[in-house]
C-alpha positions as CSV (number, residue, x, y, z in Angstrom):
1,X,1.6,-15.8,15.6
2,X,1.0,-12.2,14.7
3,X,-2.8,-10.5,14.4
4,X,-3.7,-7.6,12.8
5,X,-3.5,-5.1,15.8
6,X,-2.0,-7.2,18.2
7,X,1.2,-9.5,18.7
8,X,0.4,-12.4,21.0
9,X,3.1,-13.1,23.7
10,X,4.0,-16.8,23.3
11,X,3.4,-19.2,26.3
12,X,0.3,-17.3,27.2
13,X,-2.5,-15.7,25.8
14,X,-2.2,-12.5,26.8
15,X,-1.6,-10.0,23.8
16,X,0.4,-6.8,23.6
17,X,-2.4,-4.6,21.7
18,X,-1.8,-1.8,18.8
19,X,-3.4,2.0,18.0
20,X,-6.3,1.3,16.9
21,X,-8.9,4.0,15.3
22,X,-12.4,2.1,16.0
23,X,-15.0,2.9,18.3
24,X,-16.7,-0.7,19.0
25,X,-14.2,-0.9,21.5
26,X,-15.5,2.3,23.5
27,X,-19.1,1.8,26.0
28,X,-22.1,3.0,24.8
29,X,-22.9,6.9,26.6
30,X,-25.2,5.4,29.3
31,X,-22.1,3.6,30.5
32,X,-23.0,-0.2,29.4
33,X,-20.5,-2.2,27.1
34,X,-20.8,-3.1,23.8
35,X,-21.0,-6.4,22.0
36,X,-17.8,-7.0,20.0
37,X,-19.0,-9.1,16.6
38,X,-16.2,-8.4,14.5
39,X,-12.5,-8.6,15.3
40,X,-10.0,-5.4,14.1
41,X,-9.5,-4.5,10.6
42,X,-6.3,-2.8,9.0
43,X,-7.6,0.7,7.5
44,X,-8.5,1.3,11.0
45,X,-5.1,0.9,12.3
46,X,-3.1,4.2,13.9
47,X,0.4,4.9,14.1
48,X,3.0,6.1,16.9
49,X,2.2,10.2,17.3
50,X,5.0,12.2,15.2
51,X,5.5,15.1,18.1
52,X,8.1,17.0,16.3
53,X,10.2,18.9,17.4
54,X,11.8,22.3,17.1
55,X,15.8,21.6,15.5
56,X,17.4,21.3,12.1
57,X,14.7,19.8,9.5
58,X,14.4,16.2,9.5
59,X,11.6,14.7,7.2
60,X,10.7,10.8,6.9
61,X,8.5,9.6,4.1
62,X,6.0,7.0,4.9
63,X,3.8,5.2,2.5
64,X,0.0,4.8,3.8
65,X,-3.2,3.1,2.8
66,X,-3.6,3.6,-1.1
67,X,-0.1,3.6,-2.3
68,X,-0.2,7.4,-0.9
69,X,2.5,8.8,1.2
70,X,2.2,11.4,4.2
71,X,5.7,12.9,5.5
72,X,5.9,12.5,8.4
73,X,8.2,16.0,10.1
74,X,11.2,14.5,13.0
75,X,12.0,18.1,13.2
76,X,12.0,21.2,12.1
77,X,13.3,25.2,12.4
78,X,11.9,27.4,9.3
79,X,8.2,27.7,7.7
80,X,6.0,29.6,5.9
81,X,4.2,32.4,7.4
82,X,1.4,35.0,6.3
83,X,0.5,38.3,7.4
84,X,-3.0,37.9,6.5
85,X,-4.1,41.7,6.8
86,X,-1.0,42.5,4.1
87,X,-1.9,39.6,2.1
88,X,1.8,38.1,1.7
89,X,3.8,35.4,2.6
90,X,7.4,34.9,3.8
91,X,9.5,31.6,4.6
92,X,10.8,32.7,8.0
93,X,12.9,30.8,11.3
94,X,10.4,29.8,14.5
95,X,12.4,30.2,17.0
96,X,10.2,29.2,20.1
97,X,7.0,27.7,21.5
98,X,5.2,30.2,24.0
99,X,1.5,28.0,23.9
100,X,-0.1,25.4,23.7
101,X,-3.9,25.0,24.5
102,X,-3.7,21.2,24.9
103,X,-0.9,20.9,27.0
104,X,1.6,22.8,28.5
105,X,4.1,19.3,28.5
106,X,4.0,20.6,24.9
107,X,5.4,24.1,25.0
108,X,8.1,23.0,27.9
109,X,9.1,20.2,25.3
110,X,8.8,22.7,22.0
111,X,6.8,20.1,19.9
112,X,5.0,21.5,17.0
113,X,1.7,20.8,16.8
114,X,-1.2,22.5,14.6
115,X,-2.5,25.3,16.5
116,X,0.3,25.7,18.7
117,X,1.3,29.2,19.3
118,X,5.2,29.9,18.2
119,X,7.6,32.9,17.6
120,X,9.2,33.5,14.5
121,X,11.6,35.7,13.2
122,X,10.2,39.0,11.7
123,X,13.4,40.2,9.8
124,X,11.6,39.2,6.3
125,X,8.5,41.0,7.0
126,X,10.2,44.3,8.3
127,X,12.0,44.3,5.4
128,X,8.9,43.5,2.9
129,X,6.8,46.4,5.0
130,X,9.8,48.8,4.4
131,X,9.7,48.8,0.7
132,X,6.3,48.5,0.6
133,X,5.4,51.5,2.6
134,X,8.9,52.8,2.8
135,X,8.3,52.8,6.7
136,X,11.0,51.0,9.3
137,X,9.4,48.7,11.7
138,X,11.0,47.9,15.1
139,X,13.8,49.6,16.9
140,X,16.7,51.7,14.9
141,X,20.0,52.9,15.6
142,X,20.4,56.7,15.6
143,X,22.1,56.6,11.9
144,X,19.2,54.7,10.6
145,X,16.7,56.7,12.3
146,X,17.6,59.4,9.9
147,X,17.8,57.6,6.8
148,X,14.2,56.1,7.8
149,X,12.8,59.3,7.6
150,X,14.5,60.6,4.4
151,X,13.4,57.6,2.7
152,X,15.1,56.0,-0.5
153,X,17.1,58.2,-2.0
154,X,16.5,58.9,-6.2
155,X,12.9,57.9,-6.1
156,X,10.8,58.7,-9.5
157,X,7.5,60.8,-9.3
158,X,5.5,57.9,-9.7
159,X,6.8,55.5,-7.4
160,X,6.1,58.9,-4.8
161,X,3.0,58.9,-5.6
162,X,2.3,55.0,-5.2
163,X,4.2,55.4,-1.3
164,X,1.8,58.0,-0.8
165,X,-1.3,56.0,-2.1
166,X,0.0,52.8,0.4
167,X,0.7,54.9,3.4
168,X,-2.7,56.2,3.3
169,X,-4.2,52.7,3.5
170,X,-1.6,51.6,6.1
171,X,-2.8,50.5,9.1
172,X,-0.9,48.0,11.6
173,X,-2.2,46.5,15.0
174,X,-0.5,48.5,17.8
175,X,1.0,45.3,19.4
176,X,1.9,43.9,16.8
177,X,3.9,47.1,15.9
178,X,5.2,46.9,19.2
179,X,6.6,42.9,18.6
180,X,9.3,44.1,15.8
181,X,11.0,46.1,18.4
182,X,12.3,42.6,19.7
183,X,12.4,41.1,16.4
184,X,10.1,38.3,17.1
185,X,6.5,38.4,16.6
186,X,3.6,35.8,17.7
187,X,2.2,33.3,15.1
188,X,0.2,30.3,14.8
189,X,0.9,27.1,13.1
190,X,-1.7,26.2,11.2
191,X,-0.4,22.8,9.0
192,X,0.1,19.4,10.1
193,X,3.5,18.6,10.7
194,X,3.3,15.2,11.2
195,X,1.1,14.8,7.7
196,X,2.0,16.9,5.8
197,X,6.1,17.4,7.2
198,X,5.9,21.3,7.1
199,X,5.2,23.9,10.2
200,X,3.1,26.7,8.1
201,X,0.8,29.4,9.9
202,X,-0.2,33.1,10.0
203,X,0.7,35.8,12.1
204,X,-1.8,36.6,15.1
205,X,-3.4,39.9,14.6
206,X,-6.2,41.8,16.7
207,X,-8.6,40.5,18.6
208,X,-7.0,36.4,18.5
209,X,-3.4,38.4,19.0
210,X,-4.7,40.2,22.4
211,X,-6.2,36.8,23.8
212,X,-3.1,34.8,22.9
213,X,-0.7,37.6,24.6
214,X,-3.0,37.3,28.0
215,X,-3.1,33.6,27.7
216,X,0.8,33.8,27.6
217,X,1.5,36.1,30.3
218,X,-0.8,33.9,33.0
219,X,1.2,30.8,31.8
């Protein structure tokens, strides 16, 4: 005989209970119970936690109440990431988990939460700030180091002028500068990967950048 939340164990009456969502089940907040005058209904059932984890993509689909579905992310290794301040977006690889406020079980197991803090790879964004700004990001090698600072080569007067407009405007963080010397730089997820079956987020800057980077280094 099988109930709505709960399967019950044959030869006794015990039950092997589900997730469930409701709260007449919790005690009131001075401590004393409360009385249970309905049983458990199906909209407020839960379901098993996706945790997903960092590896090659791996997506199920699962239909939900309405005839609606929510994907539901295994795994997964790429996203897509904005540099808010430059107001752009680039599909990019996440290569880590460095923090995790809830639980640091989390970051040692390199599940993908929202809010979890991640690094990603910042090959497209140097290369989207270098013809932008026509400025190199990161560490060079002594060739390129020259051809950074000679620029493009057969440039037209106008698309001078329009470097020159940008690069008067340009302003970076400092530490963030300093993260594309290793080619990894700090984001934030900010999706829901086990809803919505994609890890997207925004690169930290200033002020949320600094506390995440002291956070990390007491870990």
């Amino acid at each position: 005989q099988r109930r709505v939340h709960g399967e019950e164990l044959k030869g006794c009456g015990r039950t092997r209970m589900g997730i469930s969502r409701d709260s007449r089940h919790k005690r009131r907040l001075t401590g004393g119970r409360m009385p249970i005058h309905k049983k458990k209904r199906l909209f407020e059932m839960g379901r098993q936690p996706a945790l997903t984890k960092l590896g090659e993509k791996r997506v199920r689909r699962l239909r939900v109440r309405g005839g609606n579905f929510k994907f539901r992310a295994l795994r997964l290794d790429h996203g897509n990431f904005t540099w808010q301040s430059e107001g752009f977006t680039r599909p990019t690889r996440i290569i880590d988990v460095v923090y995790n406020a809830t639980n640091n079980e989390l970051v040692r197991t390199k599940t993908l939460v929202k809010n979890a803090i991640v690094q990603i790879d910042a090959t497209p964004f140097r290369k989207w700030y270098s013809t932008h700004y026509n400025f190199e990001l990161g560490k060079k090698k002594k060739g390129e180091e020259e051809k950074a600072t000679q620029g493009p080569q057969k440039q037209s007067k106008s698309v001078k002028r329009k470097l020159e407009a940008r690069n008067k405007e340009r302003i970076i963080d400092p530490i963030l500068e300093e993260q594309f010397n290793s080619g990894r730089i700090l984001a934030c997820i900010s999706s829901r990967p086990g809803q919505s079956g994609r890890a997207d987020g925004y690169i930290l800057e200033g002020r949320e950048l600094e506390f995440y980077s002291k956070k990390i280094v007491k870990k």
